[in-house]
VOMAR-63987 format. One record per residue: residue in one letter; x negated, y, z of N, C-alpha, C, O, CB in turn. Coordinates in pm, whole numbers, plus 50000, padded with zeros to 5 digits. Glycine has a CB too. Example, Ala and Ser with C-alpha at 12.3 -4.5 7.8 and 13.67 -1.06 7.14 Angstrom:
% residues 2
A486814943150780487704955050780486804967050780485764966850846488694955350905S487154977550708486334989450714487105000350787486595011450804485924994050572
***
This chain:
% residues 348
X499174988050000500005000050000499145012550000498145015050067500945000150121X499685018949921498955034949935499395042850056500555045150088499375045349803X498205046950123498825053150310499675063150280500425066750371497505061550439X499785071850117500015085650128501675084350082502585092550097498885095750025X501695070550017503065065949981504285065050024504405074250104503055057849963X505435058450016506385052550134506535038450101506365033549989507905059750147X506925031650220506755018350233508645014050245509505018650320505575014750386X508705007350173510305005450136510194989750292509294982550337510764998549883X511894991850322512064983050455511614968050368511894965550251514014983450539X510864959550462510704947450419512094934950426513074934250501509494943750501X511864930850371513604923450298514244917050445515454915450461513344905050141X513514914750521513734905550678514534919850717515764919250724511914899450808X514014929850737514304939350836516584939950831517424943850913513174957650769X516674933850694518014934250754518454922650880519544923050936518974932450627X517714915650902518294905851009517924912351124517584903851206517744890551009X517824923651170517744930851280518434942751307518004952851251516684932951294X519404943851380520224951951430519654967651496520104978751469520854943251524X518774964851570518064977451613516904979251616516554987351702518274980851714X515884973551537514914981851510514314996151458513244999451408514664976951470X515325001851487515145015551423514545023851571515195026351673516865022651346X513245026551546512135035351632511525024751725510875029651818512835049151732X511595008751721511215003151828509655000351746509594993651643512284989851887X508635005551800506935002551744506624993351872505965000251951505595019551728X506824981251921506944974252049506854954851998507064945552076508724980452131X506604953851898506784938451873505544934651950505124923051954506814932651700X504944945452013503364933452028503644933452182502624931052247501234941151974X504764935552257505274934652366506234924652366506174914552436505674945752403X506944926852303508274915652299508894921152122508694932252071509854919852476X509694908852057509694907251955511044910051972511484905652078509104896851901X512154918251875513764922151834514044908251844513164899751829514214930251668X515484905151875516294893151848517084893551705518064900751686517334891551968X516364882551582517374884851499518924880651480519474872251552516874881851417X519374885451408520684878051392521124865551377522044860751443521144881251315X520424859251281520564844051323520274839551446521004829951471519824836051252X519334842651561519164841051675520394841851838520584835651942518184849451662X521064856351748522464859151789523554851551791524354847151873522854867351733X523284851051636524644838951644524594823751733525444818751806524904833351475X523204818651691522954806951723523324807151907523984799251974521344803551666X522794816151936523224818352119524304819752145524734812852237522784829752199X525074827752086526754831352102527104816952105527564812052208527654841251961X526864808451972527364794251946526804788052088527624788152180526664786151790X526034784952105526164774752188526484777852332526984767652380525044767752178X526414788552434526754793052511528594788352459529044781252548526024807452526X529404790052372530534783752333530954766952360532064761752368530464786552200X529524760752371529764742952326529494735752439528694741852511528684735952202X529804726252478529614719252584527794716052571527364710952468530744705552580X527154718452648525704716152662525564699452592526164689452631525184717852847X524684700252489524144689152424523074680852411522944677652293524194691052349X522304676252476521104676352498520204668052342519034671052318521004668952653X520974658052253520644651552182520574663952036519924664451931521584638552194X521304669952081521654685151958519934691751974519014692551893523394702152046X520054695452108519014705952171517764696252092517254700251988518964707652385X517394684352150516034678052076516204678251951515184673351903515634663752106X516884680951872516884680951725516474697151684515794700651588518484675851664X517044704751779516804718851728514974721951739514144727651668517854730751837X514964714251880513164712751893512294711451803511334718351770512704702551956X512864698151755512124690751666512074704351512511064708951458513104672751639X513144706651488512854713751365511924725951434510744726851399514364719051275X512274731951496511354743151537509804741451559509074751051533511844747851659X509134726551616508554721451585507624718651418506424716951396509174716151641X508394719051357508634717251172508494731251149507714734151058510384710551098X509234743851228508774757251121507254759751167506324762051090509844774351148X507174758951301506134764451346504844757551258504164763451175506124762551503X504764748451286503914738751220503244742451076502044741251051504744726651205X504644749050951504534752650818503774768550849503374775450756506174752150732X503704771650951503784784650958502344788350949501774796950882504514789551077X501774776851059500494782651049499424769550992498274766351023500084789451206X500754762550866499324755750789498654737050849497704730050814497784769950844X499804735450951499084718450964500474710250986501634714350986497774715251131X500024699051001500934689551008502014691851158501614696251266500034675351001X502954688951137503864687151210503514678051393503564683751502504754679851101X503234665851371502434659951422501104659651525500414651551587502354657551352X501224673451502499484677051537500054689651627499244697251680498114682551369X501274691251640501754701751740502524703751854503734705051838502184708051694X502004704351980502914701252131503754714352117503444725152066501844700552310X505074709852186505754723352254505574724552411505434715252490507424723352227X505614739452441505814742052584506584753852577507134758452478504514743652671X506554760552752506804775852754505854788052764505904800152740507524777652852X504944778852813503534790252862502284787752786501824776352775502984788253035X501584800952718500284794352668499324793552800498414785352786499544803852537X499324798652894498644794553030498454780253038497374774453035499454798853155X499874774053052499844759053134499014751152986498124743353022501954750553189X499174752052839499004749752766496694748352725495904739852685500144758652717X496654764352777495134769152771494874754852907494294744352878494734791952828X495414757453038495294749553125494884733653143494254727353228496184751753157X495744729452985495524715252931494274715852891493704706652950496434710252816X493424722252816492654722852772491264724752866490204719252836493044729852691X491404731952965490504742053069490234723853137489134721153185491654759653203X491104715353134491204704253253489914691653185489254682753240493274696153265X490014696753046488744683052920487734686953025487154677753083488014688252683X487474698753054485814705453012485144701953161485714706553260485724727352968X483814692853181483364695553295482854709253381482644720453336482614688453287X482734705153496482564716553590481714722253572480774714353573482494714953705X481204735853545480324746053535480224747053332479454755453284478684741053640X480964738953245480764741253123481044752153065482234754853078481204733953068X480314761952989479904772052918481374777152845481714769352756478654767052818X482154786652861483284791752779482974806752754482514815352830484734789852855X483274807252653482614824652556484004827252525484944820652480481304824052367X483764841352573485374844852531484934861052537483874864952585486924838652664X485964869952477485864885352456486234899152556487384902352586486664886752349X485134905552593485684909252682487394914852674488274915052588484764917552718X487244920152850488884922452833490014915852723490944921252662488984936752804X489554902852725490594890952646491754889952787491444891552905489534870752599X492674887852752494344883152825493674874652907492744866752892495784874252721X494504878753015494234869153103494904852453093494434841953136494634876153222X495584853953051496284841353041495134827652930495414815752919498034846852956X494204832952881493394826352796492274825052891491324818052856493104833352660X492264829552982490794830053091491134826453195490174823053264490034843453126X492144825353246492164820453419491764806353408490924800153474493854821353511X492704801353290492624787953326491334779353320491194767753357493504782253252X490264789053258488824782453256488254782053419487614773953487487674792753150X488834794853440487894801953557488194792153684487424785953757488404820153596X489564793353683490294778153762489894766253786489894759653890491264773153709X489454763453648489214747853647487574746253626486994738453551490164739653511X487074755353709485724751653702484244760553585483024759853577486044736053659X485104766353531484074765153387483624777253387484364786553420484744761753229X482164779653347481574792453370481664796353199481254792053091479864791753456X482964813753288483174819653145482074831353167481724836953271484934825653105X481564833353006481164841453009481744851152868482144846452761479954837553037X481634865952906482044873452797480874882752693479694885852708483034882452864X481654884452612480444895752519481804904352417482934899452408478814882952369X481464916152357482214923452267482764915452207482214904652189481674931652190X484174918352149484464908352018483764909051898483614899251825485744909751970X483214923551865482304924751713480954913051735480444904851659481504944951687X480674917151884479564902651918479624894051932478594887151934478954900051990X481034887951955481284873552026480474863051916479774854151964483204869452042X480594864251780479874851251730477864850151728477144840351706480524850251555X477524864551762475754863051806475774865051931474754869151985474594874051744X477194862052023476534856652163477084843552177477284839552291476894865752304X477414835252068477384818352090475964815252112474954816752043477964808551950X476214810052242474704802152254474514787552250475454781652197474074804952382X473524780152292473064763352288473484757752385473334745652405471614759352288X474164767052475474874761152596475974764752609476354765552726474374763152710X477084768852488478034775152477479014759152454478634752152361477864788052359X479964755152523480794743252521482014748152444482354739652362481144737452670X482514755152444483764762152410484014778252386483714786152475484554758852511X484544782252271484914796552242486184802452247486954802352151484574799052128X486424807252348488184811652344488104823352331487314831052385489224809252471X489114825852242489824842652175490844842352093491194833452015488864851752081X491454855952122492694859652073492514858051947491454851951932493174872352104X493044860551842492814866051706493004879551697492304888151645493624860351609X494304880551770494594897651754494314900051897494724891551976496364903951699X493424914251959493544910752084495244922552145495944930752084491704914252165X495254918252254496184923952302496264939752325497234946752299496324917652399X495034943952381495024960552460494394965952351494404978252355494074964152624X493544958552205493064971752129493364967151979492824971551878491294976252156X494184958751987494544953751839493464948951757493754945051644495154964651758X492384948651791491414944851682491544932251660491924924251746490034947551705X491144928651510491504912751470490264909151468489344915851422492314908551324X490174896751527488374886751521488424884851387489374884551309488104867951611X486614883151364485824879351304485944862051265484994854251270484804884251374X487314858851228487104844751262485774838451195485004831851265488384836751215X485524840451064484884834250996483324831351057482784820351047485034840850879X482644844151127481684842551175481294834351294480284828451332481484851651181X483424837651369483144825351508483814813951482484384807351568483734829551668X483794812151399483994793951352482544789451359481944782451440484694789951164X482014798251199480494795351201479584790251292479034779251293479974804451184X479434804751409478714805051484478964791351596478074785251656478794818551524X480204789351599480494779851677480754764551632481314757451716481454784751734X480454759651524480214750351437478784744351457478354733051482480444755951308X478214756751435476534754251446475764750351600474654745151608475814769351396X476354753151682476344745851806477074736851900476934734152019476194752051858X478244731451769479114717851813480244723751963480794718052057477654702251876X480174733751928481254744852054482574742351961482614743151839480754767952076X483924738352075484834737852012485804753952055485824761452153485404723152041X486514753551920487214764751947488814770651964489584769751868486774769651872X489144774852056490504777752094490884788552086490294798452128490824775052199X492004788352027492254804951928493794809952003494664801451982492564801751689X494154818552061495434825552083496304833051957496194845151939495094836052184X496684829351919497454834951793499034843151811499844847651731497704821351695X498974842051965500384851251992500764864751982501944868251986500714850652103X499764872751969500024888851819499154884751735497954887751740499504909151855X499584878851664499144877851498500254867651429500664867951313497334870351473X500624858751534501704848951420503154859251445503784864651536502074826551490X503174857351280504534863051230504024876451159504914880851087505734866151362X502764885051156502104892051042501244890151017500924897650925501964901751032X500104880251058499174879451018498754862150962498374853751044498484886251117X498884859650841498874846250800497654836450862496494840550861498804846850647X498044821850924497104818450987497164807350966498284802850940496994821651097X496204799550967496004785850937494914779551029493694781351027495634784450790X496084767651153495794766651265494264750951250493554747451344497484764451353X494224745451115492934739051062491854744151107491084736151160492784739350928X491454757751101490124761651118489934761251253488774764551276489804774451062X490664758051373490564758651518490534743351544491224735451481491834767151596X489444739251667489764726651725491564730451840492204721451894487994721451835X491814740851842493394740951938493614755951861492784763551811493324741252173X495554757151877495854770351887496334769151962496544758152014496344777451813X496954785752025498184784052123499314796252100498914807452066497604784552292X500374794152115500754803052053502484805352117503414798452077500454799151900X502614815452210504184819252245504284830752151503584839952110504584824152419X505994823752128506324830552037507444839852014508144841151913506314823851970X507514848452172508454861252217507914870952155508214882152197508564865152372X507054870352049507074884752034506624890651874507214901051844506044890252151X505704885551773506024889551640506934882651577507594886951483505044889651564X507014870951628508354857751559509564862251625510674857251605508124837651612X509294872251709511134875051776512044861851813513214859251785512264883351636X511194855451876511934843951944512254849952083511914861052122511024829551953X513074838952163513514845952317512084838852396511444829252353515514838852403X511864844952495510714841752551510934827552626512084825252665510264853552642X510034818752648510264805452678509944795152557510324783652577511684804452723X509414797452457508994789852327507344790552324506664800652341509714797552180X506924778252300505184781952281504724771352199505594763052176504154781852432X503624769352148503244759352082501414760152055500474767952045504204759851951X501734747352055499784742052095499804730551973500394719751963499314731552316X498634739551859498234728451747496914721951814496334726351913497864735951578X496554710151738495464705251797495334700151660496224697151580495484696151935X493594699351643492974688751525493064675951633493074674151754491034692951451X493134666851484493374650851548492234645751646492644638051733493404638851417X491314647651648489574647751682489914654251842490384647051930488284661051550X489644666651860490424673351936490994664852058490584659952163491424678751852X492034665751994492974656952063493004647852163493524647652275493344651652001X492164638052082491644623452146491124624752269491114615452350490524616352070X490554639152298489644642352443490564644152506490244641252622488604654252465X491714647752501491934657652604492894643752696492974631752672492904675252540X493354650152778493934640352902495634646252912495814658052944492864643553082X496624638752888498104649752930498594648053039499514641153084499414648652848X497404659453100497954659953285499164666153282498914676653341496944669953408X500154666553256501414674353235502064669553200503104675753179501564683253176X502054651953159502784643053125503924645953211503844649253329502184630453131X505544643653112506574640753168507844631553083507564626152975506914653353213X508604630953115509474624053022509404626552899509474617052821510634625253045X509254638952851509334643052669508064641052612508004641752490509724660052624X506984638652678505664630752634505634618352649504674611352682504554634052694X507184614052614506744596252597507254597252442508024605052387507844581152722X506494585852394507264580052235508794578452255509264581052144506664562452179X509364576852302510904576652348511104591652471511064591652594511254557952442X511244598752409511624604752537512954598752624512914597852746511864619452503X514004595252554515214588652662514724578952675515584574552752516724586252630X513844568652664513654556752697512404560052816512144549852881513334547152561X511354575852868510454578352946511434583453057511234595553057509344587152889X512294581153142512394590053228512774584653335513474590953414513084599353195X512454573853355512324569553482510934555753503510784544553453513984564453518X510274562453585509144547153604507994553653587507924565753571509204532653481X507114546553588504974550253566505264545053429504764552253342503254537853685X505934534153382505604525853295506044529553195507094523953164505844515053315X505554539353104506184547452972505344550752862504474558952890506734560553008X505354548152788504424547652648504424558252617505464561852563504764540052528X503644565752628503104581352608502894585352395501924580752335501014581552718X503904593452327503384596652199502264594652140501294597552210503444606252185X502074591352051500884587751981500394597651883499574595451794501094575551915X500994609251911500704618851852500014634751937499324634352039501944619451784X500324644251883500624655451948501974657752054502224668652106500674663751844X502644647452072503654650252118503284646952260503914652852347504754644352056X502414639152292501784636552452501984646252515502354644552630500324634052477X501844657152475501094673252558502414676252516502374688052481499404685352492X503874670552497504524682652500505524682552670505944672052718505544683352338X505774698552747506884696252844507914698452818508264704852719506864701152941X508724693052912510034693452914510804706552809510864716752877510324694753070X511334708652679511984717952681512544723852777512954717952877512574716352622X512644741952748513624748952766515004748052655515134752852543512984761252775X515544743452702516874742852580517224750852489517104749352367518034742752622X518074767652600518614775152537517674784252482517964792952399519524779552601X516574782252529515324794952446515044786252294515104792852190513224797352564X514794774352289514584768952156515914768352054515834765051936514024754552178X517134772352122518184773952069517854786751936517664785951815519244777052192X517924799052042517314811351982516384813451873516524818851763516764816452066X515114806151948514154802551823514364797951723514014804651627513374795951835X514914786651700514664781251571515264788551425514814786351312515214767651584X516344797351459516754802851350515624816951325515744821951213518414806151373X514614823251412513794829351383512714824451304512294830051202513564833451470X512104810351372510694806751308511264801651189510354798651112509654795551390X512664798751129512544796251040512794805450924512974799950816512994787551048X512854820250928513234825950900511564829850825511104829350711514154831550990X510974834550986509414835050943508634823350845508024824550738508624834751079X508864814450909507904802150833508544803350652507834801150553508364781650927X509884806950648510174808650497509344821950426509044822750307511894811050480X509084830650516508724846450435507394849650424506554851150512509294859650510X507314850650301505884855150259505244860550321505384872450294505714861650174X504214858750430503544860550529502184871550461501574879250536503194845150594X501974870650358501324881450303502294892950308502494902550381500834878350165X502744888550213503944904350213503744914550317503374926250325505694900550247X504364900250434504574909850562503334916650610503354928350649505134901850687X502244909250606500764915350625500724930450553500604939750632499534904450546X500804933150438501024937650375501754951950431501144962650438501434929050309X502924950250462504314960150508503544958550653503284970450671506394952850488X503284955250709502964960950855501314966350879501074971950986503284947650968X500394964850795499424968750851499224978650759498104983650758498454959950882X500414984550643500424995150556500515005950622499775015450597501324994750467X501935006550769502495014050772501905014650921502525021850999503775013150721X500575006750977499455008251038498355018351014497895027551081499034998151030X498175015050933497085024250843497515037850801496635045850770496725017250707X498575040750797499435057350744499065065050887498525075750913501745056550710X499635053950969499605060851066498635063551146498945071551235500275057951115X497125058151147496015059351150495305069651081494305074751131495695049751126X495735073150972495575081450874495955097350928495265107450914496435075850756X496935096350975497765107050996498025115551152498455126051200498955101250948X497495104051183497135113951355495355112751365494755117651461498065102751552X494665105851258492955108851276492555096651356491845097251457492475124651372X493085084551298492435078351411491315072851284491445074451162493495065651525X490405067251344489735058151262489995043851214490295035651302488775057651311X489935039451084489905026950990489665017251124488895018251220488515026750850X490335010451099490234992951173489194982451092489514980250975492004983651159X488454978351124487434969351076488044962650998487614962750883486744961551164X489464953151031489944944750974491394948850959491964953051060489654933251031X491854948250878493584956050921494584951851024494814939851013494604954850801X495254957551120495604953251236496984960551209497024970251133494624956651366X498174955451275499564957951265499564959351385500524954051442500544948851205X498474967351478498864970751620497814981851626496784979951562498744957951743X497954993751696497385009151706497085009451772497865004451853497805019851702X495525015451852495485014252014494965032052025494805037251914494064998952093X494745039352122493675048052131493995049452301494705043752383493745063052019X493145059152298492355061252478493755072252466494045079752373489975070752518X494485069852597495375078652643495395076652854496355074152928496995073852543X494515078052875494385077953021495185079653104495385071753196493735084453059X495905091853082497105097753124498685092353135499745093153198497095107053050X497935085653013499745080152971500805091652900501965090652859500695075753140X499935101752905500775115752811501185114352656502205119252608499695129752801X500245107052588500975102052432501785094052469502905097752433500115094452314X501805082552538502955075652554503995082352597504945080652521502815066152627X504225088852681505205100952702505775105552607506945102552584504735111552752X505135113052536505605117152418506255110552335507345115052300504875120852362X505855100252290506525090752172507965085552274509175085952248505205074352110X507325081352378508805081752444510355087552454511525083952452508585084052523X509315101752471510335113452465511235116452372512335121752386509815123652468X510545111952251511105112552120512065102052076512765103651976510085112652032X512115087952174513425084752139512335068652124513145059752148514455095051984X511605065052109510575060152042510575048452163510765051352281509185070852008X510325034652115510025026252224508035016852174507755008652087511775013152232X507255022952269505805021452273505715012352347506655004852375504995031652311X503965011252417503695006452539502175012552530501455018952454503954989452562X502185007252638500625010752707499625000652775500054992652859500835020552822X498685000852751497754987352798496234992152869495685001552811497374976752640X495694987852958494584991052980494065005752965492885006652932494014983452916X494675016152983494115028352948494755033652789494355043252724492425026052952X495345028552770495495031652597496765033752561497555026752626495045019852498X497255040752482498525040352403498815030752267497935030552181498675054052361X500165021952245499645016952173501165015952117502255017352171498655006552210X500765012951986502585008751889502244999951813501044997451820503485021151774X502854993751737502634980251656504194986451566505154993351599502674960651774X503694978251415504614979951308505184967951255504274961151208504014986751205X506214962851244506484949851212507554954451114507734965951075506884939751336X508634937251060509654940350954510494948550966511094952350865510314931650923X510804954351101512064964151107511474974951123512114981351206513154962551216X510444981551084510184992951033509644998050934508874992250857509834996751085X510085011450929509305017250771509125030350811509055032250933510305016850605X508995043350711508595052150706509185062250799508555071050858508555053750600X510785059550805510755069250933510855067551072511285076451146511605076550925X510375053351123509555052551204508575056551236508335061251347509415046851210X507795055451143506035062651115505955072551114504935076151173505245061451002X507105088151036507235100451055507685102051172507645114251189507885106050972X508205095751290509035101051387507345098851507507025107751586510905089851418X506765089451495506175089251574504805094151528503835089751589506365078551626X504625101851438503365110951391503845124851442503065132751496503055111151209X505395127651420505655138151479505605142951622505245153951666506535139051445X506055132251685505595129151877504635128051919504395126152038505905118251949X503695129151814502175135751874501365142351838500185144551864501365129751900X502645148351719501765163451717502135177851743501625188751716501325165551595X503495172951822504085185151937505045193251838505675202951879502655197552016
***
């Protein structure tokens, strides 16, 4: 897109009712309309539980197309914590985890928890501070408080070359930023907020390799090959797949979901790249901020005060704020006069 242009609404943005001034997906994601209905409906139906695992299962199926691997190769949960947690539990005590500074906490406790000495470096540095004693690399893709998108290519590399496996957070980036969960030994990924699912949906890809290590301390009934046939006894034949690591659904949140991820997993995920980090860049353009290394569909700058956020506030405008910073994000339900309303709210 040309920054100086206008950016026509992206074709999704009609399945959203009020996105008009909300720059906030990298907080929590709009509920679309199919999501609406699907809740209205079943809040209507006698609770189903054989319905509900079917809705899983497909949601399971978008997510999966979404970011590029097999079906098979993907647990559900609610939390990427308990999820990172599965993972934090492989690694022996004191083993080496590289991760970016001021990365989410939710990608770092669970190392710190379970033993493992994290250590951090810049994200522009994170792949020349993989070292020979580096066991594992965890990072966002998009990070949370400054929007910048990793370097994947260099920290695959870098972390290839010293047999370090790598665990990627993809929860602001899936749903604008096309991803393909192959190049990671794990992803993890809740999906309240560019996929506009209801919060309580998450998902953990794993390579097959991967896999084989890990242990499913979190085993419960829906990590058996039968889930109605696991739910009572020790004695239960655990999936032979990715499905080991999955817990218990939340019902009515995967209700919600599935008419979103499938909405996403159908839409040209370039496109949307495209329409959101266009109308990123205008707006970067236009209050002076500086070019993003990599194009990012999330805005950050130093606001200490919290006084730009104020402002955009004031104006009607729904923001947020992170770590010292002001920040907005552009997704399908916005366009240009979003972008004029909130260029205007900060320049008085």
């Amino acid at each position: 897109m040309d920054v100086m242009g206008e950016t026509a609404p992206h074709p999704l943005a009609a399945q959203f009712a009020n996105g008009r001034g909300y720059l906030a997906a990298c907080t929590a994601g709009l509920p679309m309309s199919g999501t609406r209905r699907a809740v209205r409906d079943d809040l209507d139906r006698a609770p189903d539980p054989e319905r509900y695992c079917a809705i899983v299962e497909r949601s399971r199926g978008h997510f999966a197309r979404l970011v590029s691997i097999a079906a098979e190769r993907v647990a559900i949960g609610s939390q990427t914590s308990v999820q990172v947690a599965l993972v934090a539990a492989s690694l022996p005590p004191g083993a080496e985890v590289l991760s970016p500074d001021g990365e989410f906490s939710s990608l770092v406790l669970p190392f710190v928890q379970a033993g493992a000495r994290v250590r951090t470096a810049p994200l522009e540095d994170l792949a020349g501070a993989v070292g020979p004693r580096t066991r594992l690399v965890a990072f966002s893709l998009v990070q949370s408080a400054t929007g910048e998108v990793a370097d994947v290519d260099a920290i695959c590399r870098a972390a290839a070359a010293v047999g370090a496996r790598t665990v990627c957070d993809i929860t602001q980036a899936a749903g604008w930023l096309p991803v393909d969960a192959t190049r990671f030994d794990a992803v993890v990924c809740h999906t309240y907020k560019w996929l506009c699912a209801p919060r309580g949906v998450a998902f953990l890809a794993l390579s097959a390799e991967f896999a084989r290590t890990l242990t499913p301390v979190q085993a419960g009934w829906y990590a058996g090959d039968d889930p109605w046939a696991s739910c009572y006894g020790a004695e239960v034949d655990l999936a032979g797949c990715a499905r080991r690591f999955d817990v218990s659904p939340a019902w009515q949140a995967f209700v919600g979901a599935e008419p979103a991820l499938a909405a996403f997993a159908d839409a040209d995920l370039d496109a949307i790249h495209r329409h959101d980090t266009g109308l990123a860049a205008a707006f970067r353009e236009r209050v002076g901020l500086a070019s993003a290394e990599r194009p990012s569909a999330i805005v950050t700058w130093d606001d200490p005060e919290g006084d730009d956020l104020a402002r955009l506030q004031a104006a009607g405008l729904t923001a947020s704020g992170r770590n010292g910073r002001a920040r907005v994000a552009f997704h399908v339900f916005n366009d240009d006069r979003d972008l004029d309303e909130a260029v205007a709210a900060l320049r008085g």
